[in-house]
C-alpha positions in Angstrom: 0.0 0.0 0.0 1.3 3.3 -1.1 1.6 6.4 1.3 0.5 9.8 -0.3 3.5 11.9 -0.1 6.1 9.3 0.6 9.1 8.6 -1.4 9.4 5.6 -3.0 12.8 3.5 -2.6 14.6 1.9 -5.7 15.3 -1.7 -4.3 17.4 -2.2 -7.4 21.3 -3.2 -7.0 23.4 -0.8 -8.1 24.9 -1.6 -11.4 28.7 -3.3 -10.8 31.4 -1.7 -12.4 32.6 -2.1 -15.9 35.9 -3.4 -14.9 34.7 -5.7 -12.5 32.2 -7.2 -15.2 35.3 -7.2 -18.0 37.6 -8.7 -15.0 34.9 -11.7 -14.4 34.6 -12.6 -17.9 38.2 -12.7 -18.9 39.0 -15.1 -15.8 37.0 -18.2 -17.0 37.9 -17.6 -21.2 40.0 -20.3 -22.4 40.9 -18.5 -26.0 40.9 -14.8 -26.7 37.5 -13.2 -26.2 36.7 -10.8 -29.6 35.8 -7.1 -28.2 32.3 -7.3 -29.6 31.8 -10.8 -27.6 33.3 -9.0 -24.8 30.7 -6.3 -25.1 27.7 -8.2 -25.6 28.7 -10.8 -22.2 28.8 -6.9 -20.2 26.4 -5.3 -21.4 27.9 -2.3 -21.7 28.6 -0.4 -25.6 32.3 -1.1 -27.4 33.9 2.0 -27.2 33.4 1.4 -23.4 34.5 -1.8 -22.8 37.8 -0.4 -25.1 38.5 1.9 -22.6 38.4 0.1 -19.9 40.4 -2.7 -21.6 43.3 -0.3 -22.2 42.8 0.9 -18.5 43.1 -2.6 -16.8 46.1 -3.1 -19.5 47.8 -0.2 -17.5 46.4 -0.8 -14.4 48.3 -4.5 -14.4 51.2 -3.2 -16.2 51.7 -1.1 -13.0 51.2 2.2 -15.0 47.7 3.3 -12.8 48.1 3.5 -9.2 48.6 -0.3 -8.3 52.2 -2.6 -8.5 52.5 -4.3 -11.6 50.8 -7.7 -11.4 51.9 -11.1 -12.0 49.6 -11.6 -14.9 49.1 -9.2 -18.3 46.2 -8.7 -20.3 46.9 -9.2 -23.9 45.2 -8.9 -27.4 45.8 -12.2 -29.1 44.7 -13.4 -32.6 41.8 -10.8 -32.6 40.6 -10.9 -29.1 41.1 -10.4 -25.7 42.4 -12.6 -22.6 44.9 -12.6 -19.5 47.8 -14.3 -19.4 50.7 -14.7 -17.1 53.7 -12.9 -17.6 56.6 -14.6 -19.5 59.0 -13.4 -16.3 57.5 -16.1 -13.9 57.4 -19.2 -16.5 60.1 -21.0 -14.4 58.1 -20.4 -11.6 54.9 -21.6 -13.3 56.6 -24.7 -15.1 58.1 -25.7 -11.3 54.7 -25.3 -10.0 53.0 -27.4 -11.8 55.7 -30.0 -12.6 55.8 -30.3 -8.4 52.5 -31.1 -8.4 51.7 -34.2 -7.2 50.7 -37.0 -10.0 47.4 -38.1 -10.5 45.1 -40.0 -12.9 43.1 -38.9 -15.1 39.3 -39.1 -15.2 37.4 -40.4 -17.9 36.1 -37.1 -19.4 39.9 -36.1 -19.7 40.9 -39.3 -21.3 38.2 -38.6 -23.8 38.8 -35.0 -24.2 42.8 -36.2 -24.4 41.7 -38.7 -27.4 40.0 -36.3 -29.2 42.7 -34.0 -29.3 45.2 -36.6 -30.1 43.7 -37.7 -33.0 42.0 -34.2 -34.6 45.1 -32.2 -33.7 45.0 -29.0 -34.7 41.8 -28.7 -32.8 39.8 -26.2 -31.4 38.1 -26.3 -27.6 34.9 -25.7 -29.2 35.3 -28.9 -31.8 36.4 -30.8 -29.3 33.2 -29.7 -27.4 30.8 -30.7 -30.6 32.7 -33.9 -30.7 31.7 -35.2 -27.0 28.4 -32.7 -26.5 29.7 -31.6 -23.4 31.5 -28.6 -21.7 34.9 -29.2 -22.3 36.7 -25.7 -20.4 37.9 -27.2 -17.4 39.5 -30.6 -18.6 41.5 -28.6 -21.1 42.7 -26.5 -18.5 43.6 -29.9 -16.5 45.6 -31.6 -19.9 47.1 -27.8 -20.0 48.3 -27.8 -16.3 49.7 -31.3 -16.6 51.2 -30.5 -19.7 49.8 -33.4 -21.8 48.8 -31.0 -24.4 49.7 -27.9 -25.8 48.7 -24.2 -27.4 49.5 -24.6 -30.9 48.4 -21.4 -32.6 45.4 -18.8 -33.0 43.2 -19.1 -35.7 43.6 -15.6 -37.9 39.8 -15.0 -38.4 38.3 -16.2 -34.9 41.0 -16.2 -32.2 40.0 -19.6 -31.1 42.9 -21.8 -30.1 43.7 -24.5 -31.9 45.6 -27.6 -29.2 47.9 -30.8 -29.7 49.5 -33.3 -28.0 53.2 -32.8 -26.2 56.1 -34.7 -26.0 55.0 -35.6 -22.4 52.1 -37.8 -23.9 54.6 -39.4 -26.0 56.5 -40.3 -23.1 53.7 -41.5 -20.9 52.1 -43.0 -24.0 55.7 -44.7 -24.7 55.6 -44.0 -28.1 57.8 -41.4 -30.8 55.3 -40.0 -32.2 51.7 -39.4 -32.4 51.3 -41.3 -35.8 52.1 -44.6 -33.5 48.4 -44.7 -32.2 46.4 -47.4 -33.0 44.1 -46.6 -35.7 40.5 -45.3 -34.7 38.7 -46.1 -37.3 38.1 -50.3 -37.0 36.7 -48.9 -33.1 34.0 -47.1 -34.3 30.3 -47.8 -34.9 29.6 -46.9 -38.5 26.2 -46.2 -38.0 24.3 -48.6 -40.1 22.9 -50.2 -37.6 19.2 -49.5 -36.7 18.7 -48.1 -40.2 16.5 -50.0 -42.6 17.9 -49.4 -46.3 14.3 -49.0 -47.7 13.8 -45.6 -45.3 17.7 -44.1 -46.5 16.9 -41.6 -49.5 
């Protein structure tokens, strides 16, 4: 019930920054995000989201009013994602070569198949291929180094990944041409069908 003469209160949030909504995106991309992708996952115009791209780039470089940070945000291949800095590689490389071995769960094996046999191949194929959300096992393969960052694709910044010499070695083989071939594994997909129905 409304009161004549009272004021009425906007129980609305306030609207989070424009850095924080940039800053929240580009920590869960796995390839370069486009600026107009960018844009559209904020809600906020281009030329906005430019700015405050070039201002977090400065802002982590140490050229705004905090330290220089231990991570950099690059544009890659078209688009847009953070990266850490090529002075802590060692570091990184240490990191994860310390940590402690484990096995691998059956929706990185498969992701790990897929990517050893349609090398080049992007996170999104390898997505289509098993229908599911592929992010985080990538980021697993990456951490233990099974598989690499190849290159960027020119038109749509998506990465395209491969195999390492570390599978090889796990793997025990020279080269990734040694795998069995796929092909007499696979259903062909006849089965079910009835010829008369197949135009």
């Amino acid at each position: 019930m409304t009161v004549e003469g009272a004021s009425v209160q906007n129980d609305a949030e306030p609207e989070t920054p424009l850095a924080e909504r940039i800053e929240a995106i580009l920590l869960i991309v796995d390839e370069p995000i486009a600026l107009v992708a960018l844009a559209a996952a904020v809600h906020a115009p281009v030329p906005a989201v430019r700015q405050t791209l070039e201002t977090l780039v400065e802002d982590y470089d140490g050229r705004g009013t905090g330290p220089r940070r231990g991570f950099e945000l690059r544009e890659v291949g078209g688009g847009w994602r953070l990266y850490v800095r090529e002075d802590h590689d060692d570091l990184i490389a240490d990191f994860v070569g310390g940590q402690a071995p484990a096995r691998l769960s059956q929706a990185a094996l498969e992701t790990l198949a897929v990517i050893a046999y349609k090398q080049p191949v992007t996170r999104g194929q390898v997505a289509s291929i098993r229908a599911v959300n592929v992010d985080s096992v990538v980021r697993t393969l990456l951490g233990r180094g099974l598989i690499t960052e190849l290159f960027a694709d020119a038109e749509t910044g998506a990465i395209n990944y491969g195999t390492t010499d570390a599978l090889l070695e796990h793997l025990g083989i020279n080269s990734i041409d040694e795998l069995p071939p796929i092909s007499p594994l696979l259903d062909d997909g006849a089965d079910g069908f009835d010829e008369g129905t197949l135009r």
